[in-house]
N, C-alpha and C positions, 0 to 999 in steps of 0.2 A: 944522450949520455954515452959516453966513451965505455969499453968494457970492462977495462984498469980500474975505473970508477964504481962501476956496479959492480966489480969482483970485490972489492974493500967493503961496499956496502952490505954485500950477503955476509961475507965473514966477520964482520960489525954484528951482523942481526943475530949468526949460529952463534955469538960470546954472547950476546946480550939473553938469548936464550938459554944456552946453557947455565948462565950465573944465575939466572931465577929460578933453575932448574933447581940448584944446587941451594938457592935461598931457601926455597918453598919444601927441600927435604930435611933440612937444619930445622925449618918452623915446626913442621911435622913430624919433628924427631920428641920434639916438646908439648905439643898440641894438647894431651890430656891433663898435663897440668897447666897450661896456660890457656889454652881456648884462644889463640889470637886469630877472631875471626878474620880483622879487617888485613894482618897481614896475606891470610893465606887467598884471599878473595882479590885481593893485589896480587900476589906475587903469581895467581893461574890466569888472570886477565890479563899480566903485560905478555905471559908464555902466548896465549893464546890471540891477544892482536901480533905478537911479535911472528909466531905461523902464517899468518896472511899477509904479512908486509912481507914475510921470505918467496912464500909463495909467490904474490907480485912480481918480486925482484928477480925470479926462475918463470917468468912468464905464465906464471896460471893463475887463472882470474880467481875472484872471491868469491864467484857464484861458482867455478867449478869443484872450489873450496868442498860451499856449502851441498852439494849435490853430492860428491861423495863422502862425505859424510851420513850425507842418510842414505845413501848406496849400504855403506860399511854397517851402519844401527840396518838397516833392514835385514842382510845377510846375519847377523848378530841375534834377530829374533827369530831368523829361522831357524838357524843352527843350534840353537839351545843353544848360549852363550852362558854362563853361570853365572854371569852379573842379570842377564837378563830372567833365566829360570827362577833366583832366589831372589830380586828386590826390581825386576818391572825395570832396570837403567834405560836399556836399549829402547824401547820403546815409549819411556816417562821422554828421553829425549830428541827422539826422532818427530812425538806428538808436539812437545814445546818450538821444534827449528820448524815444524809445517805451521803453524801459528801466528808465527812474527813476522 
């Protein structure tokens, strides 16, 4: 694939990220009166396969993805993170990605 090509492609994937970005804070501006679960469980799934295609397309595998990721939840449980101190995040999710 030519550069031209994968430069279109990444700038295709930052809009398409941002628009869900921007979906999923409209959803959530609404959430407690609507509860729309299956939107917002869509609109953080396409954000989050759409981070690993960009990644790809920036040359960093999925598995380097997924590594720091629990790099960052590890650091996160050390530091007293406040998500981590008051509801267990960093570590409910670092347990679920050693898992699958």
């Amino acid at each position: 694939m030519n550069i031209s090509t994968n430069l279109k492609a990444i700038d295709m994937i930052k809009g398409e990220i941002l628009s869900e970005i921007a979906h999923l804070y409209r959803t959530l501006a609404d959430y407690d009166e609507i509860g729309d679960y299956e939107s917002v469980t869509n609109e953080i799934a396409t954000v989050i396969a759409m981070d690993y295609i960009l990644a790809r397309r920036l040359g960093i595998g999925y598995a380097s993805i997924d590594k720091k990721i629990s790099e960052l939840l590890g650091i996160g449980e050390e530091n007293g993170h406040e998500l981590e101190i008051e509801f267990s995040d960093m570590s409910e999710l670092k347990k679920y990605l050693k898992s699958r």
